[in-house]
C-alpha positions as CSV (number, residue, x, y, z in Angstrom):
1,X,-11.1,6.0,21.1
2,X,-7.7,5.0,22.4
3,X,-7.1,2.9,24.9
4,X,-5.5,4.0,28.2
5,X,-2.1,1.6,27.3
6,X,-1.9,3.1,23.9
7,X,-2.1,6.8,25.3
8,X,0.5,5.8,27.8
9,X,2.8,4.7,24.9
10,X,2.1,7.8,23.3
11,X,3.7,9.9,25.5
12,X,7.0,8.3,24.7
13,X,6.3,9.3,21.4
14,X,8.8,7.1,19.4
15,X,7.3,4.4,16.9
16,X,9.8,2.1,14.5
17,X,8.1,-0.1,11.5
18,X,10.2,-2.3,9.8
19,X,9.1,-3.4,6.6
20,X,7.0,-0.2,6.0
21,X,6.6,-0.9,2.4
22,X,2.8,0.2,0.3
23,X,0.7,-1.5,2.3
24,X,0.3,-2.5,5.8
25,X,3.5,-1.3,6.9
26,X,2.9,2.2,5.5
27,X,-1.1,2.1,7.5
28,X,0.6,1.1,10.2
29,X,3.0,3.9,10.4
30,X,0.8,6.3,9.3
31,X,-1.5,5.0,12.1
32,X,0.8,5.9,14.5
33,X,1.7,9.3,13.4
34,X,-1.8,10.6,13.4
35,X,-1.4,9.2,17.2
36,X,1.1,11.9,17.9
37,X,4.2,9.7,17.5
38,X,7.3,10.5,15.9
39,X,7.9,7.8,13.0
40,X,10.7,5.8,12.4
41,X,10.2,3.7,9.1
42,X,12.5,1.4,7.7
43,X,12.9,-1.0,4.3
44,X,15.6,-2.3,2.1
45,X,14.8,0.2,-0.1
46,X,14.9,3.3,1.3
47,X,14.1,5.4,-2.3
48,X,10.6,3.7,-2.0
49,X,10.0,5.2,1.5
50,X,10.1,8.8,0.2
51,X,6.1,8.3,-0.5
52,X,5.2,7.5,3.0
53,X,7.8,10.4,4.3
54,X,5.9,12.7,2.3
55,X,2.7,11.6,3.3
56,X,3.4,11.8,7.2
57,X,5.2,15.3,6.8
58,X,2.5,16.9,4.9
59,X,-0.4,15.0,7.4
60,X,1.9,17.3,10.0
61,X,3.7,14.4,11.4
62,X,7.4,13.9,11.9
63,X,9.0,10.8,10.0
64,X,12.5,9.0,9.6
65,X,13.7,6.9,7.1
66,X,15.8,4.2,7.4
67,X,17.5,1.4,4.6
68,X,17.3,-1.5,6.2
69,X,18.1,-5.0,5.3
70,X,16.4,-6.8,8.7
71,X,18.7,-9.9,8.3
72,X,21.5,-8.5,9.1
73,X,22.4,-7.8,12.7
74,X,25.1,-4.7,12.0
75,X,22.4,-2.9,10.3
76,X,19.9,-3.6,12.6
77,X,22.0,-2.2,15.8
78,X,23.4,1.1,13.5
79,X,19.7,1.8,13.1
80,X,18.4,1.5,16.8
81,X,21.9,3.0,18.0
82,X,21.0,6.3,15.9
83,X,16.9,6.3,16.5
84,X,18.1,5.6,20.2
85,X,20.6,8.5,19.9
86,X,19.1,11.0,17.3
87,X,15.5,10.5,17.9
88,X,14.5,9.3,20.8
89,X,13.8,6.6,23.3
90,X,12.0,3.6,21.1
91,X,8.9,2.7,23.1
92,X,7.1,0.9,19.9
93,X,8.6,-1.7,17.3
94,X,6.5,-3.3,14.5
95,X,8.3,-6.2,12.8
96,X,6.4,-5.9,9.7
97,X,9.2,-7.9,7.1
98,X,8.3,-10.0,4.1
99,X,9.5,-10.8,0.8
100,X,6.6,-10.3,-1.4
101,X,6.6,-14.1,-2.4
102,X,3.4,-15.1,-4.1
103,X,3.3,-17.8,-5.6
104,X,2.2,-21.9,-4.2
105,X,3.9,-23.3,-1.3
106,X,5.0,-26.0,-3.8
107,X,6.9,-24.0,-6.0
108,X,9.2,-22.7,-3.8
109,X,12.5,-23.5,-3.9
110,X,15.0,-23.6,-1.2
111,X,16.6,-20.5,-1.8
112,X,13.7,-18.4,-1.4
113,X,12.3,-20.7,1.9
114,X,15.4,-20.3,3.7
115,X,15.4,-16.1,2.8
116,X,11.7,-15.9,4.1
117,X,12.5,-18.1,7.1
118,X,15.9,-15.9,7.7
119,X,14.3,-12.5,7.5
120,X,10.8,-13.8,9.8
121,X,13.2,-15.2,12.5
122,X,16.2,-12.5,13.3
């Protein structure tokens, strides 16, 4: 059952994910869609969002796909400018980024520490 603050957010009916890739981001959207939102869904790969589209269309929802690389501010205000514009008011963000690293903590090298730390912090 939904709660009374989620049903009010509803009615605004816009939801973004960013960093809706295969797993939480894409239950997350989905989630919302089944809510009654429209979908905005956005990765740096916007070829491996076409999955997730499909799903949310066929489910009966209405989804938007976005490329997205989330550490850089230009592309982050083009995309809100056009959901903003195109879709609707934006009443729901989900700051879902990561950059699939698995492996130990001390095996990391810089390079990849200061991408992670980049992309968690804009």
């Amino acid at each position: 059952q939904p709660t009374v603050a989620f049903e009010n957010l509803r009615r605004n009916r816009v939801a973004l994910v960013v960093g809706a890739g295969d797993g939480i981001g894409a239950s997350v959207a989905r989630r919302f869609s089944v809510a009654g939102f429209v979908v905005c869904v956005a990765r740096r790969n916007s070829d491996k969002l076409a999955p997730l589209l499909e799903q949310i269309r066929g489910a009966g929802g209405t989804a938007h796909g976005f490329a997205l690389d989330a550490r850089k501010e230009s592309e982050v205000i083009d995309m809100m400018r056009c959901i903003e514009d195109d879709i609707g008011t934006l009443t729901v963000c989900v700051f879902n980024i990561g950059a699939n690293v698995r492996f130990p903590i001390l095996d990391t090298t810089s390079r990849v520490y200061f991408k992670v730390w980049e992309m968690a912090c804009f």
